[in-house]
SEVOTOR-17953 format. One record per residue: residue in three letters; x, y, z of N, C-alpha, C, CB in turn. Coordinates in steps of 0.1 Angstrom, whole numbers, plus 5000, padded with zeros to 4 digits. Glycine has a CB too. Example, Ala and Ser with C-alpha at 12.3 -4.5 7.8 and 13.67 -1.06 7.14 Angstrom:
REM residues 2
+-------+------+------+------+------+------+------+------+------+------+------+------+------+
| vexse |  npx |  npy |  npz | capx | capy | capz |  cpx |  cpy |  cpz | cbpx | cbpy | cbpz |
+-------+------+------+------+------+------+------+------+------+------+------+------+------+
|   ala | 5132 | 4943 | 5078 | 5123 | 4955 | 5078 | 5132 | 4967 | 5078 | 5113 | 4955 | 5090 |
|   ser | 5128 | 4978 | 5071 | 5137 | 4989 | 5071 | 5129 | 5000 | 5079 | 5141 | 4994 | 5057 |
+-------+------+------+------+------+------+------+------+------+------+------+------+------+
REM end
This chain:
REM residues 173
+-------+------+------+------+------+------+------+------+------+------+------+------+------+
| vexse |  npx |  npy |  npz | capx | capy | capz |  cpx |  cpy |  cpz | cbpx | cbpy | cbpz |
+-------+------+------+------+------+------+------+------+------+------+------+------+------+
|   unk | 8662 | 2961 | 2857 | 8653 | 2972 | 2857 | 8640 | 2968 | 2850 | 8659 | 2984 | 2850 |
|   unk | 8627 | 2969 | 2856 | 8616 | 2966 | 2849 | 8611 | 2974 | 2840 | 8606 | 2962 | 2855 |
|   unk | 8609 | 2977 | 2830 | 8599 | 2982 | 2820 | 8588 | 2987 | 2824 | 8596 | 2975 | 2811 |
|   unk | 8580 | 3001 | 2825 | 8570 | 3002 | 2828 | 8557 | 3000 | 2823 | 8571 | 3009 | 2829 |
|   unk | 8562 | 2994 | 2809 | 8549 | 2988 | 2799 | 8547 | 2979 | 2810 | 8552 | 2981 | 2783 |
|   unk | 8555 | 2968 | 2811 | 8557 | 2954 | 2816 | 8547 | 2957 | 2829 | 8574 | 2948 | 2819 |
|   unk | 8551 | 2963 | 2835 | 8547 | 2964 | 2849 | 8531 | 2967 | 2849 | 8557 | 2976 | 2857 |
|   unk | 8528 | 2977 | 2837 | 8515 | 2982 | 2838 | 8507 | 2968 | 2832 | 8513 | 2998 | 2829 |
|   unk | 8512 | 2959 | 2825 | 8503 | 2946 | 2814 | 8503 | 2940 | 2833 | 8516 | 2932 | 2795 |
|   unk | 8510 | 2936 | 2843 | 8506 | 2928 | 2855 | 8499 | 2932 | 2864 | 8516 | 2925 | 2862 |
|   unk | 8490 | 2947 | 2856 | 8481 | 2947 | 2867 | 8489 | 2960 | 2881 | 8480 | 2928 | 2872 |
|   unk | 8499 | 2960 | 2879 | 8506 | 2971 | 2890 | 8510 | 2984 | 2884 | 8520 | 2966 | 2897 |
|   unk | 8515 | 2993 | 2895 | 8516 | 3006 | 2892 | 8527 | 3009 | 2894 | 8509 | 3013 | 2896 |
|   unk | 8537 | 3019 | 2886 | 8551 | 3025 | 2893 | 8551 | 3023 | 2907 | 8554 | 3040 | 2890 |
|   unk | 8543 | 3029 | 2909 | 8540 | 3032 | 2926 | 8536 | 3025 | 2935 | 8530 | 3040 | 2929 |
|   unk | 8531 | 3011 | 2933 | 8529 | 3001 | 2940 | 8543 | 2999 | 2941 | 8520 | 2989 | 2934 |
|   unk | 8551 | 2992 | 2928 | 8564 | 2983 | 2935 | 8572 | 2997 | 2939 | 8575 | 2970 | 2922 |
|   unk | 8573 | 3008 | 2939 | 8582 | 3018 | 2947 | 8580 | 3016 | 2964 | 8575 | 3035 | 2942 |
|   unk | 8563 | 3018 | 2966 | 8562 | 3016 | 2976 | 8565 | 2997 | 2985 | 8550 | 3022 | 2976 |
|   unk | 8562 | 2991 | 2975 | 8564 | 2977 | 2982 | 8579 | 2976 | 2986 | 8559 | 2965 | 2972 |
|   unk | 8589 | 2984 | 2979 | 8605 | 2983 | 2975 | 8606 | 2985 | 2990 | 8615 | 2995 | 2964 |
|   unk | 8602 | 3000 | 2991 | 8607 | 3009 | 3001 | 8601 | 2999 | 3010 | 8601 | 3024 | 3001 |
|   unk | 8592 | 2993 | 3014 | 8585 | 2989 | 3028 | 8599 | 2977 | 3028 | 8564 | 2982 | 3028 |
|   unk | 8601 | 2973 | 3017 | 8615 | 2961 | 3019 | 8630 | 2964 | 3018 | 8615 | 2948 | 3009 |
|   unk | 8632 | 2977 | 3019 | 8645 | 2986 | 3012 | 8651 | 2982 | 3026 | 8643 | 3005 | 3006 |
|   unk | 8648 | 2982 | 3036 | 8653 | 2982 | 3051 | 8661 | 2967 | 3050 | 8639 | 2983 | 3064 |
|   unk | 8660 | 2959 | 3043 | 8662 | 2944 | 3042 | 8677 | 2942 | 3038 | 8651 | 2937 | 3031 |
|   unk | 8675 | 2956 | 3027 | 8688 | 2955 | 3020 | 8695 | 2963 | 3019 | 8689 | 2952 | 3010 |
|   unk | 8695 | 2977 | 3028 | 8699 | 2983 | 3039 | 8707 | 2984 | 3048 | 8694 | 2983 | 3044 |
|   unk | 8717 | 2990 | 3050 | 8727 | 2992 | 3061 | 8717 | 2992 | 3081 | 8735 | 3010 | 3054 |
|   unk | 8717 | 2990 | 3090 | 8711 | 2987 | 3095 | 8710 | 3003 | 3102 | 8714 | 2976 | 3101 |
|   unk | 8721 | 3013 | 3098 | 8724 | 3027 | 3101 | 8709 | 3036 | 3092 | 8743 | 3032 | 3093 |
|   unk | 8704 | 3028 | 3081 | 8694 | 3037 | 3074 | 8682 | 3031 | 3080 | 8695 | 3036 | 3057 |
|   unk | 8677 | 3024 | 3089 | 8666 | 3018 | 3092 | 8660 | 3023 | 3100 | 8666 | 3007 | 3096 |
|   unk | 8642 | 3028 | 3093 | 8634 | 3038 | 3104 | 8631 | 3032 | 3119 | 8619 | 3041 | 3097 |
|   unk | 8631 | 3037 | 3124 | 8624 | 3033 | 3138 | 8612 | 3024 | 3138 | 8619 | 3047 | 3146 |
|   unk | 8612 | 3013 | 3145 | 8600 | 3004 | 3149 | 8587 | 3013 | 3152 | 8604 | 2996 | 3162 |
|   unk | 8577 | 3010 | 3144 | 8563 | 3013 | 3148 | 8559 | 3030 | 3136 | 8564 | 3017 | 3169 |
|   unk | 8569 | 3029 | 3127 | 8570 | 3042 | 3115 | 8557 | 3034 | 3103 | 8593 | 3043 | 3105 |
|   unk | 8554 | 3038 | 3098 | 8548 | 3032 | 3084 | 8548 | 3041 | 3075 | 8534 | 3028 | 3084 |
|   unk | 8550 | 3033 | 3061 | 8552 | 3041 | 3049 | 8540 | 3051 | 3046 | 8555 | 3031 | 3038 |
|   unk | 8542 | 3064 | 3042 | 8533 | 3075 | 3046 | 8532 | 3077 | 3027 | 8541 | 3090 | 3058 |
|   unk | 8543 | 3076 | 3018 | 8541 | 3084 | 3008 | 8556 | 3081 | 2999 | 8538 | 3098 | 3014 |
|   unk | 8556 | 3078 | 2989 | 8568 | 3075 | 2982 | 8572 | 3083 | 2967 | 8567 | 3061 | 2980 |
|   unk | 8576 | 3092 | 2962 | 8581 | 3101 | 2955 | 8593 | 3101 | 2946 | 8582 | 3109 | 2963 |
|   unk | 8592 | 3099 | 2937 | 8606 | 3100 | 2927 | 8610 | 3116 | 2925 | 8602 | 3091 | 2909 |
|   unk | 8624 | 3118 | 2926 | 8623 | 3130 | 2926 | 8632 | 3135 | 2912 | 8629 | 3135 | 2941 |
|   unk | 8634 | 3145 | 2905 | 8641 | 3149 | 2895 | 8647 | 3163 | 2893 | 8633 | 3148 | 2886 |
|   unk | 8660 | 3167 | 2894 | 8667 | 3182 | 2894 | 8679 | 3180 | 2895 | 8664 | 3191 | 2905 |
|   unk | 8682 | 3192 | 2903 | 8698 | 3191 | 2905 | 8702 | 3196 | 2917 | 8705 | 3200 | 2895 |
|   unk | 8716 | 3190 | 2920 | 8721 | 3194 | 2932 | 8732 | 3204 | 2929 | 8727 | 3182 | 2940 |
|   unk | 8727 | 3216 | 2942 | 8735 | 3230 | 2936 | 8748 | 3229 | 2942 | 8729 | 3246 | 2940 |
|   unk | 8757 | 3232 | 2938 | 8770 | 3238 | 2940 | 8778 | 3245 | 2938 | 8775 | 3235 | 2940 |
|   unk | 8787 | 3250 | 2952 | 8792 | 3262 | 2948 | 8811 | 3264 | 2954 | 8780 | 3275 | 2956 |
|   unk | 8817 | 3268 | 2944 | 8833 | 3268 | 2949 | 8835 | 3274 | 2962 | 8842 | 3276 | 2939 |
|   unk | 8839 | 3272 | 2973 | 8838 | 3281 | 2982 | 8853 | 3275 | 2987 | 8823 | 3282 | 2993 |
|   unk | 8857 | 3287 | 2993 | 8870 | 3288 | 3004 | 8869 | 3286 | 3020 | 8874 | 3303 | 3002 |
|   unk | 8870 | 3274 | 3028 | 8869 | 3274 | 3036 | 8885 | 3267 | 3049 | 8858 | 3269 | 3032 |
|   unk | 8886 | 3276 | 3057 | 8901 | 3270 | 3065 | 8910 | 3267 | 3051 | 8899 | 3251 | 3077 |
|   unk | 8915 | 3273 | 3042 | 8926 | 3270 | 3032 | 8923 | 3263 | 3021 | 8937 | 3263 | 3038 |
|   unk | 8910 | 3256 | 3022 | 8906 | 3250 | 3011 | 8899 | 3255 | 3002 | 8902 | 3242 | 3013 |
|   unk | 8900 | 3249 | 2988 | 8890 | 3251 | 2977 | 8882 | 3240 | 2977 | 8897 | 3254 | 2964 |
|   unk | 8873 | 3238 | 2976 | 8859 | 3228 | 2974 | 8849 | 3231 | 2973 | 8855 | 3221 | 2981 |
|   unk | 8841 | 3221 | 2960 | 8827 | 3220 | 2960 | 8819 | 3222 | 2972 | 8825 | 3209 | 2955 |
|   unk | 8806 | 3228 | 2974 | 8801 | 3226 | 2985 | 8787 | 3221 | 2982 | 8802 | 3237 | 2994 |
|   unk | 8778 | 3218 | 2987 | 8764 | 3213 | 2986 | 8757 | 3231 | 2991 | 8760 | 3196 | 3001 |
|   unk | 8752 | 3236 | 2982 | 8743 | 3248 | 2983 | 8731 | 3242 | 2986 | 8742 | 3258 | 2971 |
|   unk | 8723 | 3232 | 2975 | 8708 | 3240 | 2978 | 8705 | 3225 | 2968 | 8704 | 3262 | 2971 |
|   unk | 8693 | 3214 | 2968 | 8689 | 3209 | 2959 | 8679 | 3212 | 2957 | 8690 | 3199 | 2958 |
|   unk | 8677 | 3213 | 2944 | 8665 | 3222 | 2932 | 8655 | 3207 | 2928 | 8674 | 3231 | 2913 |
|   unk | 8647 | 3201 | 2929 | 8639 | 3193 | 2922 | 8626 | 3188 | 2924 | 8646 | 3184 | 2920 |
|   unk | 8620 | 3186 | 2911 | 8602 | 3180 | 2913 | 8603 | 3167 | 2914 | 8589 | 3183 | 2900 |
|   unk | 8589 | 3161 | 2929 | 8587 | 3151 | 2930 | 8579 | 3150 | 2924 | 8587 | 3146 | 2939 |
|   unk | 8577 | 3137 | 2916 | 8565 | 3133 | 2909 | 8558 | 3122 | 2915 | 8568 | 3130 | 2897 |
|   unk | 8545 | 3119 | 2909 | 8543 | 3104 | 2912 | 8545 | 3099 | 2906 | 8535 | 3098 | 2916 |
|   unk | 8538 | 3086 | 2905 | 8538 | 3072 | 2896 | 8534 | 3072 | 2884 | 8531 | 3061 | 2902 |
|   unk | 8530 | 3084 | 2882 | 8523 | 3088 | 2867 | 8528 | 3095 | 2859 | 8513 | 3095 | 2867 |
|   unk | 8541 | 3105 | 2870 | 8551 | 3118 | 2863 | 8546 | 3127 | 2864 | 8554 | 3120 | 2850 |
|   unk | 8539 | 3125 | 2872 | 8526 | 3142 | 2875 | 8536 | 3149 | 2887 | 8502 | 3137 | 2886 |
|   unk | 8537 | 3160 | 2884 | 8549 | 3169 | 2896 | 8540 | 3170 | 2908 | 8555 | 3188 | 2890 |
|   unk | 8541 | 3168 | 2918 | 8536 | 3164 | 2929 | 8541 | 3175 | 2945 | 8543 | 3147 | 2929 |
|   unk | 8552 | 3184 | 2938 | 8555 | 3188 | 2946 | 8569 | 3194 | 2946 | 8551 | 3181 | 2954 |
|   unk | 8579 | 3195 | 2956 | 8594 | 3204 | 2949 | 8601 | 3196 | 2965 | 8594 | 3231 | 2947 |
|   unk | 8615 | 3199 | 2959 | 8621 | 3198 | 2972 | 8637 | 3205 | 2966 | 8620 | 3180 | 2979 |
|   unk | 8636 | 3214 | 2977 | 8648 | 3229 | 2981 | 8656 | 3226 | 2992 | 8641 | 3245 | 2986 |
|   unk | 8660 | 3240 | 2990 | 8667 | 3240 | 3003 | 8667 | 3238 | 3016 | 8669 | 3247 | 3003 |
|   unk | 8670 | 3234 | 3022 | 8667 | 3232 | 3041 | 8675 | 3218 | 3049 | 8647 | 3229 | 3046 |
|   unk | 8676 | 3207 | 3041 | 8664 | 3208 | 3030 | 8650 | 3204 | 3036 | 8667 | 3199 | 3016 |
|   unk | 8645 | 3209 | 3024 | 8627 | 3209 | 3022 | 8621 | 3202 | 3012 | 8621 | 3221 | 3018 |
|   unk | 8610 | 3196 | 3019 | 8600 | 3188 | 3011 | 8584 | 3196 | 3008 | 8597 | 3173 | 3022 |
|   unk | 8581 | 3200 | 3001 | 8566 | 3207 | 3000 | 8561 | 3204 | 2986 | 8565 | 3224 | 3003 |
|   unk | 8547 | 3194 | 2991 | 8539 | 3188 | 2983 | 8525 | 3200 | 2980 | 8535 | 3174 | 2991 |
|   unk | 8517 | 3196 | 2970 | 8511 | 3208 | 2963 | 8498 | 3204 | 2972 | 8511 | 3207 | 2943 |
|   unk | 8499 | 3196 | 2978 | 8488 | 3192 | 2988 | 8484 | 3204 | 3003 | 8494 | 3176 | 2994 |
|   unk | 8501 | 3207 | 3004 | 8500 | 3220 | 3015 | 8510 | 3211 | 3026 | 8482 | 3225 | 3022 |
|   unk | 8514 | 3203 | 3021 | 8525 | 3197 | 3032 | 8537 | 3202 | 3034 | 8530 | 3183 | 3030 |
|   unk | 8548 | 3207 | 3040 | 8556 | 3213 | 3042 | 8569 | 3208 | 3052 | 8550 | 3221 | 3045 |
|   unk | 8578 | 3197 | 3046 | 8590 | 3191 | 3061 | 8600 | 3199 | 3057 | 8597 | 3170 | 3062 |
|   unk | 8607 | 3203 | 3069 | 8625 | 3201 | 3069 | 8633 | 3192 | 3074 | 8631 | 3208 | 3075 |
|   unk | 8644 | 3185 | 3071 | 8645 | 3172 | 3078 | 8656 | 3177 | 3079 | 8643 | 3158 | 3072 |
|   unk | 8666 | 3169 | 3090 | 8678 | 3172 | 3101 | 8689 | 3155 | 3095 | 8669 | 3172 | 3124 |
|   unk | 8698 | 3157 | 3090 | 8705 | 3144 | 3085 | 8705 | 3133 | 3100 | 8724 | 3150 | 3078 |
|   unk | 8703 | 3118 | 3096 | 8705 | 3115 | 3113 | 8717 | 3104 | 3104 | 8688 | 3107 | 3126 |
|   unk | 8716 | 3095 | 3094 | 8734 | 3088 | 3086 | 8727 | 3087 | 3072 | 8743 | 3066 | 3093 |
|   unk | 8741 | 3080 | 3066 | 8741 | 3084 | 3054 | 8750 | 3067 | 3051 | 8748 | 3100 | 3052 |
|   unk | 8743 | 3066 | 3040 | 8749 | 3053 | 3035 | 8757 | 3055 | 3022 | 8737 | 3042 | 3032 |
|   unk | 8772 | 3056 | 3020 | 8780 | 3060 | 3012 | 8773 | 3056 | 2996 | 8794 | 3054 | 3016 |
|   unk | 8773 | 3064 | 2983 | 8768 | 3059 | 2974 | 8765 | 3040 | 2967 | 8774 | 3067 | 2968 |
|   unk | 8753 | 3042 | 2968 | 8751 | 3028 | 2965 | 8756 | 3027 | 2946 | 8731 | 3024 | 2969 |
|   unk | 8757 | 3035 | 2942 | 8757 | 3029 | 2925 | 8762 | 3044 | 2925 | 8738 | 3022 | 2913 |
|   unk | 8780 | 3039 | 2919 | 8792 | 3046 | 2916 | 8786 | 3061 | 2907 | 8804 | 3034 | 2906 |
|   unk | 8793 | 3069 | 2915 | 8787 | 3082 | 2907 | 8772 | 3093 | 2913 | 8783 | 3075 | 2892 |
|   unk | 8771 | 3083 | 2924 | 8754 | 3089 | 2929 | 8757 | 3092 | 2945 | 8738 | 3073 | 2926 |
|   unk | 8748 | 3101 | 2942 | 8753 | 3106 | 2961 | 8743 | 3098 | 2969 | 8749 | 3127 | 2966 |
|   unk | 8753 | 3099 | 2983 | 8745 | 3091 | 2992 | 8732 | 3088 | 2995 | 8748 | 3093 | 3000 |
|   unk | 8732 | 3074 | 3002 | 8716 | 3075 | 3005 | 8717 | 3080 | 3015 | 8708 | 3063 | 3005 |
|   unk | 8701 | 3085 | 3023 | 8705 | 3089 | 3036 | 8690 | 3086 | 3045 | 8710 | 3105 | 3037 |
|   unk | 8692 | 3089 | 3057 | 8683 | 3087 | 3067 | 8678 | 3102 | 3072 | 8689 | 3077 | 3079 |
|   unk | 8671 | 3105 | 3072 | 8666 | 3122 | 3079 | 8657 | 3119 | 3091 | 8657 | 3135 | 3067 |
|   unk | 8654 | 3126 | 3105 | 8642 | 3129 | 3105 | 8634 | 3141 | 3107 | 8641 | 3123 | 3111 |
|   unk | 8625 | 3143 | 3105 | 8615 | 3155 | 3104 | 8616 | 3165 | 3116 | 8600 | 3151 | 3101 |
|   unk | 8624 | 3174 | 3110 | 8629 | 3186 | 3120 | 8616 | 3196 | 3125 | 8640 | 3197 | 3111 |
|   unk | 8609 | 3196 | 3112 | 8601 | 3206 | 3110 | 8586 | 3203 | 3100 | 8610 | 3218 | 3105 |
|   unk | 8578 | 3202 | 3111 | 8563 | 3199 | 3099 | 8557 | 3204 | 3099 | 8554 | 3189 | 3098 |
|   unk | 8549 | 3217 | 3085 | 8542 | 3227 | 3083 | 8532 | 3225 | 3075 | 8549 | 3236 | 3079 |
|   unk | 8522 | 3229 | 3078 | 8511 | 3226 | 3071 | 8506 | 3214 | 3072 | 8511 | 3228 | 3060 |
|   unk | 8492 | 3209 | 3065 | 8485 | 3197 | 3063 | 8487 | 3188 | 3057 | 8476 | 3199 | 3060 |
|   unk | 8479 | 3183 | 3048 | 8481 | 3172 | 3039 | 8488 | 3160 | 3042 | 8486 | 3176 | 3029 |
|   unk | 8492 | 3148 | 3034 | 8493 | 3138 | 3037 | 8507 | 3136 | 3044 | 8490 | 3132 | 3026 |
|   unk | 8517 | 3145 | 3043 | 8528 | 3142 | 3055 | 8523 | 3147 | 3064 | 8543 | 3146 | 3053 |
|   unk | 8514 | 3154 | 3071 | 8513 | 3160 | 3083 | 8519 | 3153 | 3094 | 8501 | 3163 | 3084 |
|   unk | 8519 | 3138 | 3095 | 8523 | 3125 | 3104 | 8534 | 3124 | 3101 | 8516 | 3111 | 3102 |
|   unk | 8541 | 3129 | 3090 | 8559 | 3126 | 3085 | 8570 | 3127 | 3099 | 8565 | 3141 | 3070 |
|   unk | 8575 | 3114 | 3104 | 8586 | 3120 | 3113 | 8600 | 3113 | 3105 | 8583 | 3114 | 3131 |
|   unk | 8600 | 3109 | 3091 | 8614 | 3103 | 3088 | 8611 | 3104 | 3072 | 8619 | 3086 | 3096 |
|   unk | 8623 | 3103 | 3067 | 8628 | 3110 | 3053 | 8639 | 3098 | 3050 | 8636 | 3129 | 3056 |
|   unk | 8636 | 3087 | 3039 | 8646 | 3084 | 3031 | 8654 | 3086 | 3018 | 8643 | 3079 | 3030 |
|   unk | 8664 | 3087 | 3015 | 8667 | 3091 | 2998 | 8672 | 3078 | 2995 | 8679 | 3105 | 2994 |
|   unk | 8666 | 3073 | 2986 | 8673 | 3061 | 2983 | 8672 | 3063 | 2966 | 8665 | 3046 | 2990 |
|   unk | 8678 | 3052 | 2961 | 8678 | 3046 | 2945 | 8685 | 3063 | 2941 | 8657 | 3040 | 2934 |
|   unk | 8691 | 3064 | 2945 | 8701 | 3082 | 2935 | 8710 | 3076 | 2924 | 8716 | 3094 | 2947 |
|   unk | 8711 | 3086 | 2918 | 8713 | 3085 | 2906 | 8721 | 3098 | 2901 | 8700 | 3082 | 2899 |
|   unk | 8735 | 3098 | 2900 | 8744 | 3107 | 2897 | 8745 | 3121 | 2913 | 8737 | 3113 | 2881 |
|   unk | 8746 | 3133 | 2908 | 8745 | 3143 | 2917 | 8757 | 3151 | 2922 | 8740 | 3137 | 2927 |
|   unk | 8768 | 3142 | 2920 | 8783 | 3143 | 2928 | 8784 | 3157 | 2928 | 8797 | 3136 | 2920 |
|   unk | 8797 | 3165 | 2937 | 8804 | 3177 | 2928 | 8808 | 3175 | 2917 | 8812 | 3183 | 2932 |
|   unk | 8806 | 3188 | 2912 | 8814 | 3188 | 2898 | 8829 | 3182 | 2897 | 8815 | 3202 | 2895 |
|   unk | 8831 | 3178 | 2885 | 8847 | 3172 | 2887 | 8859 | 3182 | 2880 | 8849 | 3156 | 2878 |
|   unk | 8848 | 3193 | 2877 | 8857 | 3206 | 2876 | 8868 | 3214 | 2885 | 8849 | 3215 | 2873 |
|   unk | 8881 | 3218 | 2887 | 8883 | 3222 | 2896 | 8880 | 3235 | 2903 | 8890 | 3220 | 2896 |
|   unk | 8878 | 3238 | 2915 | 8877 | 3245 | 2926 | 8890 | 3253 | 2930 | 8872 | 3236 | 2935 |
|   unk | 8888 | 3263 | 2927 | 8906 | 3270 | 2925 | 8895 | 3286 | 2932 | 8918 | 3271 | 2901 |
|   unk | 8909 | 3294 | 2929 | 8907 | 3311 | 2929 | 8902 | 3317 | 2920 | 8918 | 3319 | 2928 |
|   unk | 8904 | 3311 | 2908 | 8895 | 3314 | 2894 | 8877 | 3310 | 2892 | 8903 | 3306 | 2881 |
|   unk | 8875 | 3302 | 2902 | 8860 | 3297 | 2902 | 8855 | 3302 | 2917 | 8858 | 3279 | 2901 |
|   unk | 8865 | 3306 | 2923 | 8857 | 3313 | 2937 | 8841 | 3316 | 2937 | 8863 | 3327 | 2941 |
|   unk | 8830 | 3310 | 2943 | 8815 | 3318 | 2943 | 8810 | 3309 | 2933 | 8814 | 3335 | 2939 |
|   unk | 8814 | 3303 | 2921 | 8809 | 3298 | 2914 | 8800 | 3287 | 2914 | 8817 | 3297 | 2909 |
|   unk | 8787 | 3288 | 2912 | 8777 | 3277 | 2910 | 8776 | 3271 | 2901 | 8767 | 3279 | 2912 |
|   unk | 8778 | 3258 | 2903 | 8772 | 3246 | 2895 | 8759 | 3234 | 2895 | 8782 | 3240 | 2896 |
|   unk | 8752 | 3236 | 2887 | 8740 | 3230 | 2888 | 8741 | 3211 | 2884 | 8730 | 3240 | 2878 |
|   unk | 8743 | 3201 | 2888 | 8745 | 3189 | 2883 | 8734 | 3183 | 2887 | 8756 | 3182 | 2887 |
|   unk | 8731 | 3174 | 2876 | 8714 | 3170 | 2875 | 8715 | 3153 | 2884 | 8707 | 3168 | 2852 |
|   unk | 8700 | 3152 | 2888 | 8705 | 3138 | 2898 | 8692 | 3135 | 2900 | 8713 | 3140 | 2915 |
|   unk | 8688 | 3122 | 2903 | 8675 | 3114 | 2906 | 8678 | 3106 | 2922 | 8674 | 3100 | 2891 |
|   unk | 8665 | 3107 | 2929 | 8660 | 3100 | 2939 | 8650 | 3097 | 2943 | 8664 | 3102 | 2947 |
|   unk | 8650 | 3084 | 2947 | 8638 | 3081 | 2953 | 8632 | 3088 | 2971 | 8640 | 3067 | 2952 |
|   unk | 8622 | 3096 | 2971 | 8619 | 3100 | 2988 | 8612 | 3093 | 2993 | 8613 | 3113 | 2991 |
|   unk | 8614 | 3086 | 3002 | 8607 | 3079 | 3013 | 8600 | 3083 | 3023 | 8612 | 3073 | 3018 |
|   unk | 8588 | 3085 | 3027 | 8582 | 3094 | 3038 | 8576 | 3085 | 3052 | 8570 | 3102 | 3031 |
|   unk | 8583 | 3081 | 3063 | 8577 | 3070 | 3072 | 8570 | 3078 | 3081 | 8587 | 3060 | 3080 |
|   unk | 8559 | 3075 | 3090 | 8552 | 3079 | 3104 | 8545 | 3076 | 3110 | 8549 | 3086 | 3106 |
|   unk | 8540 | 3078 | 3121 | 8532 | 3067 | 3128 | 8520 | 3065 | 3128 | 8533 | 3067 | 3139 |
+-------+------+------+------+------+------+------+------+------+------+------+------+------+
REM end
């Protein structure tokens, strides 16, 4: 892991090697997460919140389910940049607006963190700099799981909020 002092004394920015990563993240990559030929990197975002969950009863089971993720993207500075909810949704303070549609998912890279995944842009509202957004990465996560609490008759409905980090990737043409 590099230091951000370190990084800022060479002359670079969080956000340079985020974005340089991402333009080489495909390298080291499952070939299932790899945007489409002719995509370019649009916008790169560290994100910070939590992933909601809720006990629910479904066909006989009790389980955690994925409700809703709550969290601010920032940039390279920590400046909140925007939110990303439910849908899920991406909306930047710029007036950009995606929903993205899951297309695979690369089983957690670093034990304890939810998958990475591949999306592409279901839905694009408004202006600003994703207006071109047709694909959605999550990479570099960091925690997120369900709870390891159990899911019984006594937690029925119950939400749990577990806090989690990712990196968003925004490609298009």
């Amino acid at each position: 892991m590099v230091r951000l002092g370190w990084v800022k004394c060479l002359g670079f920015s969080l956000m340079t090697l985020a974005m340089a990563y991402a333009q080489g993240a495909d390298t080291a990559l499952s070939d299932i997460l790899k945007v489409p030929a002719g995509n370019r990197l649009v916008l790169s975002v560290h994100a910070k919140g939590d992933q909601i969950y809720q006990c629910k009863l479904e066909q006989g089971q009790y389980a955690w389910q994925l409700v809703a993720p709550d969290a601010r993207l920032l940039d390279d500075k920590g400046e909140i940049v925007g939110k990303h909810f439910k849908g899920p949704s991406w909306q930047l303070n710029s007036g950009s607006l995606l929903t993205g549609r899951l297309l695979a998912k690369q089983d957690k890279a670093q034990e304890g963190a939810v998958a990475w995944l591949l999306l592409a842009v279901a839905e694009n509202n408004g202006a600003g700099i994703l207006s071109g957004a047709k694909f959605i990465k999550r990479i570099n996560t960091q925690a997120g799981l369900p709870p390891e609490m159990v899911c019984n008759t006594n937690h029925l409905g119950l939400e749990k909020r577990i806090p989690y980090q990712a990196d968003y990737v925004f490609y298009g043409d």
